[in-house]
N, C-alpha and C positions, 0 to 999 in steps of 0.2 A: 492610595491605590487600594482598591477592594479586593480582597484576597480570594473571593471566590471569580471575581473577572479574570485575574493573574492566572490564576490556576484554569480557567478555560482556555487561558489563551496558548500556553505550554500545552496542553492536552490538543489544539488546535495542529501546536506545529507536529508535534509526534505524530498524531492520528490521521491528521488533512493530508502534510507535505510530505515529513521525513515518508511515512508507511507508501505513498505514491511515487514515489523514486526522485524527489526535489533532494538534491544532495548537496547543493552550495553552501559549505555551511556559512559564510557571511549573508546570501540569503535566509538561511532558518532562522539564524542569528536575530535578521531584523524584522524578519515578522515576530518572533520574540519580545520585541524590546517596542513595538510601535502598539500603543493602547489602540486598538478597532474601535474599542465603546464611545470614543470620544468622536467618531465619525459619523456614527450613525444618527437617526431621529432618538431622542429620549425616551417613546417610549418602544423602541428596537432594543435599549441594551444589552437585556436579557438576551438579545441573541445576537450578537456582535459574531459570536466566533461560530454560529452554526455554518454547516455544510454549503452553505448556497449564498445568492448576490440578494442584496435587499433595497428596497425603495430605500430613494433618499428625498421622493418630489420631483416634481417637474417631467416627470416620465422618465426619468433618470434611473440609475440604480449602483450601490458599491459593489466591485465585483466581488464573485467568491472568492477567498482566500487562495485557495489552490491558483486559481488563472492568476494572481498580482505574483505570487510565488513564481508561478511557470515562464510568466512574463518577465518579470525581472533577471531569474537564470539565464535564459533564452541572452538577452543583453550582453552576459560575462563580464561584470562590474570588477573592476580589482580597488578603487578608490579614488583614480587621482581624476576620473573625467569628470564631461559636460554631459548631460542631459536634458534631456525635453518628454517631458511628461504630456500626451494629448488626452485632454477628455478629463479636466480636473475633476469632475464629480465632489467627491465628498473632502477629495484633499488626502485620502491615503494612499493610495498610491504615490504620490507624492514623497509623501511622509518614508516611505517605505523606500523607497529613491533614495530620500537623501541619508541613510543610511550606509549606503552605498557608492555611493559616489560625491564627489567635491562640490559641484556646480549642478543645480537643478531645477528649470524654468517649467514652467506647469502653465496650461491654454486653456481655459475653458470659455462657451462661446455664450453659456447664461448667465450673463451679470450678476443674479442673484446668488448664484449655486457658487462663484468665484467668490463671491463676501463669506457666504457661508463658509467655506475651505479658509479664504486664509483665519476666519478664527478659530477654525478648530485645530489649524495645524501649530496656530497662538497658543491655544491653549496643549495641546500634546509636547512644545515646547520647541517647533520646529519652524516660529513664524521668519525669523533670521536664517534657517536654511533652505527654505523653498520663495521663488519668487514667481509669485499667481498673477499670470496676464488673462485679458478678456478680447474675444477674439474668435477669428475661423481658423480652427484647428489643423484643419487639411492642407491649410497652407504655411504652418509649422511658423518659425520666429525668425525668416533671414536677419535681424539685427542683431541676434546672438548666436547665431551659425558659426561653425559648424560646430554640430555635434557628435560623441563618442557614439552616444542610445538615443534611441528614441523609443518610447514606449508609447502603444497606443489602445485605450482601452474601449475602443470601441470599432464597431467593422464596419470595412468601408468596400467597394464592388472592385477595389484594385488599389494596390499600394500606391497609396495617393505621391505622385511625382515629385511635389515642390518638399515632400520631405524626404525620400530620397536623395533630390540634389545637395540639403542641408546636411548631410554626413557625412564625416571627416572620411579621408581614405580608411578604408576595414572597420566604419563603424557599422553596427548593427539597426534596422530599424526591424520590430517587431509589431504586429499588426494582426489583427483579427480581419482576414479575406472571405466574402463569401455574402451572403443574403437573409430571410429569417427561414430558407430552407436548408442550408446547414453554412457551417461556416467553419474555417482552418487557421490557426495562431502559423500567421507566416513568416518566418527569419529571411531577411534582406541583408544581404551583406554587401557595401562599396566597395567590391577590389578592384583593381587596373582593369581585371579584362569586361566591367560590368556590372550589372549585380546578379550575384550568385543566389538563388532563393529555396531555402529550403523548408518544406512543410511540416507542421509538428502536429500538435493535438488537435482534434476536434474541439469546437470551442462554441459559447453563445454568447453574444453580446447586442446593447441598443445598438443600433442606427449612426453610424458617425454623419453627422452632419456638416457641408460646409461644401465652399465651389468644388473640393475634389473627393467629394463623399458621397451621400444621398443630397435629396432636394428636402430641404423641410420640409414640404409638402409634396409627396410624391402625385397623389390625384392631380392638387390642383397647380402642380408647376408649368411655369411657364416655356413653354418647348418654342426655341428659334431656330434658323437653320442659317449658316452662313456658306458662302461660298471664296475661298481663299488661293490668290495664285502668291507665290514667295518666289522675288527674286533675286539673285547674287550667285556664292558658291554654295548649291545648296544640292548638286545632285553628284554622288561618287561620295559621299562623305555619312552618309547614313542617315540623312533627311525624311526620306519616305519612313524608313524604316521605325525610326524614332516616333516619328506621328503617328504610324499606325498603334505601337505598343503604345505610347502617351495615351491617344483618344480611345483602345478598348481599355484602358485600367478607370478613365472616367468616366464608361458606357456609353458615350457617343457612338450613332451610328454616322454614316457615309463611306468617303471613300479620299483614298490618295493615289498620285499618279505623276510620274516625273512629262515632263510637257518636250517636244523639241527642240524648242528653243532655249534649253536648261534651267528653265525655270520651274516647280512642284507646285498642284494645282490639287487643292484640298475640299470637300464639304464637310463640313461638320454639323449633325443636327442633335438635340437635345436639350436638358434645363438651361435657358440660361446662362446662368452663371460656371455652367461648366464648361458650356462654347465657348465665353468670353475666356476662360482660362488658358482655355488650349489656343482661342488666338493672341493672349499675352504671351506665351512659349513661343508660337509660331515667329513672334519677331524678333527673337534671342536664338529659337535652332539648337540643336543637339552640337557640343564640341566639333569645333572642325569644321563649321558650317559657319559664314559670312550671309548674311542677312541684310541684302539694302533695300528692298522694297517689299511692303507685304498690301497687297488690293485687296477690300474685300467688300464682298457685296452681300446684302441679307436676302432671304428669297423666303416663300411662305414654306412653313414644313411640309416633308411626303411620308411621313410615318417610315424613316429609317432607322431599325435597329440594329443590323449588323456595322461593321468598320470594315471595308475592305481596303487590298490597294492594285494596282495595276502601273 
């Protein structure tokens, strides 16, 4: 270990976290004890533990120190959970994770960036406590659900749903909310009556990408429009209400509307792959909701951006 990286990295937590009000000390702890250098590109070292997020490729980047700190606090780790790491990037965060907690799965959705991670978490000595999947982020790990934490280091236009439903009663999901005109680190809490959400720092992050994130390609995405009627017990039970918050957190515009005959009659227009998402939920339904038939028909887009419902 190189005494002059050690000693950046101590000067890091004092000066970044502790001096900014990060007071967990099992957090400080493990930004402590987790080498940055070994994350970054070789020739970054030299500045592993500066003030700010640094290329790692791919149009990626490691966060700053301070945001994986605030990130992980935000969490409330005491040791014994699960987590899920999204947006492995370079693999510290991760790294940083599993300091903290027992069980720690990590998503990243660029192949190459996922090799890269797990050997540097090999080499920082963490390849047996982090398990790196490759993948769309946004729709988290139901095969290892649920989870305590979710951390997400990257922002996405609304706390992407299918990781929400992955968290255990009162766990937390953490997330970067917001566009690249500004953005807010949002605490999601599972309790009974909901999820409770509260806002923390101003924050900046890439682009979460994945069906309930950005479109890879926002120019040239592909925009479809579907038209949905769901029927069974789907009205009294918080149907409409459910789809309306579902399709604005994915930026879908249209509209929802319960019908007479009690059945709920939906458009959704938008990328793709975010329509298709919100019609894979449409045939599952919000708790309490029975779902026997879901129709649907594609129709050509009209340039709808709002979500309304009636």
């Amino acid at each position: 270990m190189r005494p002059d990286l050690e000693t950046a990295r101590l000067r890091m937590v004092a000066g970044q976290l502790r001096a900014r009000g990060i007071d967990d000390e099992r957090v400080l702890d493990a930004m402590a004890a987790v080498p940055r250098e070994l994350f970054v590109p070789a020739v970054l070292e030299r500045r592993a533990y500066d003030d700010a997020a640094l290329p790692i490729g791919a149009g990626q980047t490691i966060s700053q120190p301070y945001m994986v700190a605030r990130i992980c606090s935000e969490l409330e780790l005491r040791g014994p959970e699960r987590v899920l790491d999204v947006g492995t990037g370079s693999g510290y965060q991760a790294a940083v994770l599993a300091e903290l907690a027992e069980e720690v799965h990590s998503i990243e959705r660029i192949p190459e960036l996922a090799e890269r991670a797990r050997d540097a978490l090999e080499a920082a000595g963490y390849g047996d406590r982090v398990d790196v999947h490759v993948g769309d982020g946004t729709r988290g790990l139901p095969a290892h659900a649920p989870f305590d934490g979710i951390a997400v280091a990257a922002a996405a236009p609304g706390p992407p749903p299918s990781l929400y439903e992955q968290l255990a009663p009162m766990g937390r999901l953490v997330v970067p909310v917001g566009d690249s005109w500004g953005q807010l680190l949002e605490v999601i809490v599972r309790t009974p009556a909901g999820p409770a959400v509260a806002r923390s720092v101003p924050c900046r992050f890439v682009p979460l990408v994945g069906a309930e994130g950005f479109a890879a390609d926002i120019p040239g995405a592909v925009l479809t429009r579907a038209r949905v009627r769901v029927s069974g017990r789907v009205q009294g039970v918080g149907f409409r209400l459910s789809t309306r918050e579902r399709a604005r957190s994915l930026g879908l515009g249209g509209w929802v509307g319960n019908l007479p005959d009690g059945s709920v009659e939906a458009v959704f227009e938008g990328p793709r792959d975010r329509v298709q998402s919100m019609l894979d939920w449409c045939r599952r339904g919000p708790p309490g909701a029975r779902v026997d038939d879901v129709a649907i028909e594609w129709e050509q887009p009209e340039g709808e951006r709002e979500f309304d419902e009636w």
